[in-house]
BAPALUM-595901 format. One record per residue (C-alpha): residue number from 1; chain; x, y, z. Coordinates in steps of 0.2 Angstrom, whole numbers, plus 2048, in hexadecimal, padded with zeros to 3 digits. Layout:
<pts>
sekol / fike / xx / yy / zz
NUM / A / X / Y / Z
...
</pts>
This chain:
<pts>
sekol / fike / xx / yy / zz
1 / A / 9F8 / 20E / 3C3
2 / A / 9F3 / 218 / 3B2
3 / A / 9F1 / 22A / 3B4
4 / A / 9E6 / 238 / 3AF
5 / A / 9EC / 24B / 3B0
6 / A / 9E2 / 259 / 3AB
7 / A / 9E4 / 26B / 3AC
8 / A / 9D4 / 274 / 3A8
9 / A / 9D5 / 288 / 3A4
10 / A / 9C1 / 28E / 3A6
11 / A / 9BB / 29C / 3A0
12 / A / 9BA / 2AF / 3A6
13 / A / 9AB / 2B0 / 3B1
14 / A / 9A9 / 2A0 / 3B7
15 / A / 9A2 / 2A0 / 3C7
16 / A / 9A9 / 299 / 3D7
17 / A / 999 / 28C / 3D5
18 / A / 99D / 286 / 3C7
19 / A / 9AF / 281 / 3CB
20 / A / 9A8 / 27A / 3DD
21 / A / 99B / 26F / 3D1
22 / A / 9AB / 26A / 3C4
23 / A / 9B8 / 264 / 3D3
24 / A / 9A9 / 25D / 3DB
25 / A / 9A2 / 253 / 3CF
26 / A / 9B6 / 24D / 3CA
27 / A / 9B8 / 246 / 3DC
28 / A / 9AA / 23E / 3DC
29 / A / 9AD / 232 / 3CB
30 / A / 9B9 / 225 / 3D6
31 / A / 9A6 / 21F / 3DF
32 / A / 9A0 / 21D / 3CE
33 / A / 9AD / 218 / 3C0
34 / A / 9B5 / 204 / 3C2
35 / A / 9C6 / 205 / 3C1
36 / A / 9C9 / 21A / 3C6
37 / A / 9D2 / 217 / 3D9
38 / A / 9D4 / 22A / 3DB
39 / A / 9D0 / 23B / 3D7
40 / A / 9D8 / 24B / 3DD
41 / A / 9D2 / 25C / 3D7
42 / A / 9DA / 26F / 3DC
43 / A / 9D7 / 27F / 3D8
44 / A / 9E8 / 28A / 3D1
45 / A / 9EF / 295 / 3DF
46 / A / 9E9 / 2A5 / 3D4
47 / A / 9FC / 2AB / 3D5
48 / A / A00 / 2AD / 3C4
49 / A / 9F7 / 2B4 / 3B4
50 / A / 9F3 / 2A6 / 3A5
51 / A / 9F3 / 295 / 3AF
52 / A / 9E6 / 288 / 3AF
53 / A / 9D7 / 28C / 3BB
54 / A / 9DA / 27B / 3C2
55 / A / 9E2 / 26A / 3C1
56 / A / 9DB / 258 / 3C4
57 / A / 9E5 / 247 / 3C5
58 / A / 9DA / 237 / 3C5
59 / A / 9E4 / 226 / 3C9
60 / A / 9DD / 214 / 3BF
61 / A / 9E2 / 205 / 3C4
62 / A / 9E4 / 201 / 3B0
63 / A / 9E5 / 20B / 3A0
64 / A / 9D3 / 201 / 39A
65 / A / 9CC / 207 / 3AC
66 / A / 9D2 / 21B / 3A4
67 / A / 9CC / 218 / 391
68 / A / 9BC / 210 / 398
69 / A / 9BB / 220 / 3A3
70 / A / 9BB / 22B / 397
71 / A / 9AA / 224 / 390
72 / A / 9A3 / 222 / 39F
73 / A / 990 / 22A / 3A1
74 / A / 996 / 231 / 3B3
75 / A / 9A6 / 23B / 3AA
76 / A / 99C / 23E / 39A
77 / A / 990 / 246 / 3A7
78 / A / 99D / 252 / 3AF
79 / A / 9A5 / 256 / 3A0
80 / A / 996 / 25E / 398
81 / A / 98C / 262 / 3A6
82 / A / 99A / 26C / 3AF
83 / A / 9AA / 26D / 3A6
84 / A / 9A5 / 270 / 394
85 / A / 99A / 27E / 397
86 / A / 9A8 / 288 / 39E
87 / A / 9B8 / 282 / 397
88 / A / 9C5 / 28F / 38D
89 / A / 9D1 / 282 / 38C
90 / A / 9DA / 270 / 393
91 / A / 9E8 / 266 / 394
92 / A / 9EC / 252 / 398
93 / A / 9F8 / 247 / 39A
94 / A / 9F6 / 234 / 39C
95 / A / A06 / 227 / 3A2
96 / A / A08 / 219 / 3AB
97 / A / A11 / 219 / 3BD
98 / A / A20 / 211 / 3B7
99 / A / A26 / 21D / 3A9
100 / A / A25 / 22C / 3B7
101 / A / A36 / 234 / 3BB
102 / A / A3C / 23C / 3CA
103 / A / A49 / 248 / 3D1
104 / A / A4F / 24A / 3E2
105 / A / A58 / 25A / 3EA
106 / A / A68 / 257 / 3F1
107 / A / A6F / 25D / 402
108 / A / A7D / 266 / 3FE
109 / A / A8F / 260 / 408
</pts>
């Protein structure tokens, strides 16, 4: 799988609405978009001052399926229908399944 992971920090005084319309309108891109498998959308905890407003991870079956995303008329819709309007700032990251690392915790002896 080829992933896409944004954070998206909205501006001061965006309404609860227009969160609601920005999440809603993420999740429903997979119905719309070939290739897009997955989306999942939260809103950040609120527990500590400066992060982003709220994160979203959308899962392709192919980095094609995300470039052919990103000009998709349903995206391009979201994006400046919902998002651009009240953005302050964002972040992504794209990689592929295999190059993700892990750590475990150990039980101690």
């Amino acid at each position: 799988m080829f992933n896409h992971v944004g954070h998206l920090t909205l501006a001061l005084g965006t309404t609860d609405d227009q969160v609601e319309a920005i999440l809603s309108g993420l999740l429903a891109l997979p119905g719309q978009i070939h290739g897009l498998v997955e989306a999942e959308v939260v809103r950040d905890a609120g527990l500590t001052d400066g992060n982003a407003t709220l994160r979203f991870h959308m899962r392709f079956d192919s980095e094609e399926a995300w470039r052919v995303y990103g000009k998709h008329p349903a995206h391009v819709a979201v994006v400046t229908e919902h998002i651009a309007p009240v953005l302050g700032s964002k972040a992504f990251v794209q990689y592929d399944d295999a190059a993700v690392r892990r750590g475990f915790a150990t039980t101690p002896e």
